[in-house]
C-alpha positions, 0 to 999 in steps of 0.5 A: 714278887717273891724276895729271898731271905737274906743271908744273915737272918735270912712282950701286959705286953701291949694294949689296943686303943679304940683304933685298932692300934698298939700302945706302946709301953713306957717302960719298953720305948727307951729309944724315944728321946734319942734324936740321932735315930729314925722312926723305924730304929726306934721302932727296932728298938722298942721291938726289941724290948717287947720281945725280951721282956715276955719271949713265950707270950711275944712268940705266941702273938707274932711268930707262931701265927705266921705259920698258916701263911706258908707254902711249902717254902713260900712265905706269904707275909701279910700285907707285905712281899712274900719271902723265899725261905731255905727251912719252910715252916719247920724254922718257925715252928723250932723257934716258937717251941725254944722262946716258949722255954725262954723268961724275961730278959733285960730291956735295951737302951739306946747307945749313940756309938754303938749306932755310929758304928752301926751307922758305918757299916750299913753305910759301906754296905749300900755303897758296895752292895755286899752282905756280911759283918766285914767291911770294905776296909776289911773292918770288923765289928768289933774296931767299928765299935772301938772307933766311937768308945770302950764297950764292956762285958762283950758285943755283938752285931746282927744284920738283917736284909730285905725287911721293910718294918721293924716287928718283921726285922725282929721276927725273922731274926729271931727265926732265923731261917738259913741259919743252922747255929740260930746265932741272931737268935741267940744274940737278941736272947743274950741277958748279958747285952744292955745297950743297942745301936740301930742304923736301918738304910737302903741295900742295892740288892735287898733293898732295905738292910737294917744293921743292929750292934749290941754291948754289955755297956759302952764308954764313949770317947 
C-alpha cells in the first residue's frame, strides 16, 4: 500500500542498551511526567528535543539514511508503508545539507494549554475529515491557543498527516516534501519557541494526524 504525503508536511544523543533499544536522555524526556498526554505525544515531544539539541548529528543518523529507500518519488520507509513524495529524494538530501549548518536549539517543555488547543483542533479535524490550521468554526491558531491562556514572544502550529510514530512524524516535518517555503522546518528550528503542546488522533482520510502548537511561553487562565 502506498500512502501520500500529506499537505502540510507532506540529538551524546542516544545510547543503546543490551537490547538493541535507545535510552532515552533525562534531560530531553521533558514530557515524561506530564499525565494529560499519551505515549506517543511524549514520544513527539521528546523527539523534538532529540533533534533541537544536535540537528547535524540527528540528520546525519535519521534522515540522510533514508535516501537509499527511494524510488524515484516512492519512499519505502522501513518497516512501515510506503510514501508518495511530490520532490523524490531531492527534499531529503536539501534538508540534510541545511541542519548540517544548524547548532543546538533550546529543549521544549511540555505546556498543557497549548496541548488543549492542540487537542481541539485534531478533534474537529477527525470529525470533518479536512486538512488545514483553520477550524470548522472558522478558528485559527492563534484564538484556539487564547482559549486556554496568554502565549508570549510568538507561536506557531505544525500538522502532520498519515504518520504512524513519532521519529517519522518529526523526519518528514523537518523534510518537508511538498512544501516550497520549508515552513515546518523552520518552525521545529525556531530558537524563540520554548514550550510545545501535542495532541496525535485518528484523521478520516490519512488515518493518523498528529497537531503540534508551539509558544514562546504561556500563561494559563
Amino acid at each position: 500500500m502506498i500512502r501520500t504525503a500529506g499537505i502540510l508536511i507532506l540529538v551524546g544523543l542516544i545510547s543503546i542498551c543490551a537490547s538493541g533499544k535507545e535510552t532515552k536522555r533525562a534531560d530531553l524526556n521533558t514530557a515524561a511526567n506530564a499525565s494529560y498526554l499519551s505515549s506517543l505525544e511524549k514520544e513527539v515531544i521528546y523527539e523534538i528535543n532529540l533533534f533541537r539539541s544536535n540537528p547535524a548529528k540527528y540528520s546525519e543518523q535519521y534522515i540522510a539514511p533514508l535516501a537509499k529507500y527511494y524510488d524515484s518519488k516512492i519512499l519505502r520507509y522501513p518497516g512501515d508503508k510506503s510514501i508518495r513524495t511530490v520532490e523524490g529524494v531531492r527534499a531529503l538530501n536539501e534538508c540534510v545539507r541545511e541542519l548540517k549548518k544548524m547548532s543546538y536549539k533550546p529543549i521544549l517543555n511540555p505546556d498543557k494549554s497549548l496541548s488543549l488547543s492542540a487537542r481541539d483542533h485534531q478533534l474537529d479535524q477527525q470529525k470533518s475529515g479536512l486538512t488545514g490550521h483553520t477550524g470548522t468554526d472558522h478558528s485559527n491558531l492563534r484564538q484556539r491557543i487564547e482559549r486556554y491562556g496568554t502565549w508570549q514572544t510568538r507561536i506557531g502550529e505544525n500538522i502532520a498527516y498519515g504518520n504512524s510514530n513519532a521519529r517519522q512524524i518529526v523526519v518528514f516535518l523537518l523534510i518537508d516534501d511538498g512544501v516550497r517555503d520549508r515552513g515546518h522546518r523552520a518552525t521545529l528550528l525556531n530558537p524563540d519557541f520554548k514550550v510545545v503542546g501535542v495532541a496525535c488522533g485518528k484523521h478520516p482520510v490519512y488515518e493518523t494526524m498528529c497537531v503540534l502548537d508551539f509558544a514562546g511561553g504561556m500563561i494559563e487562565k
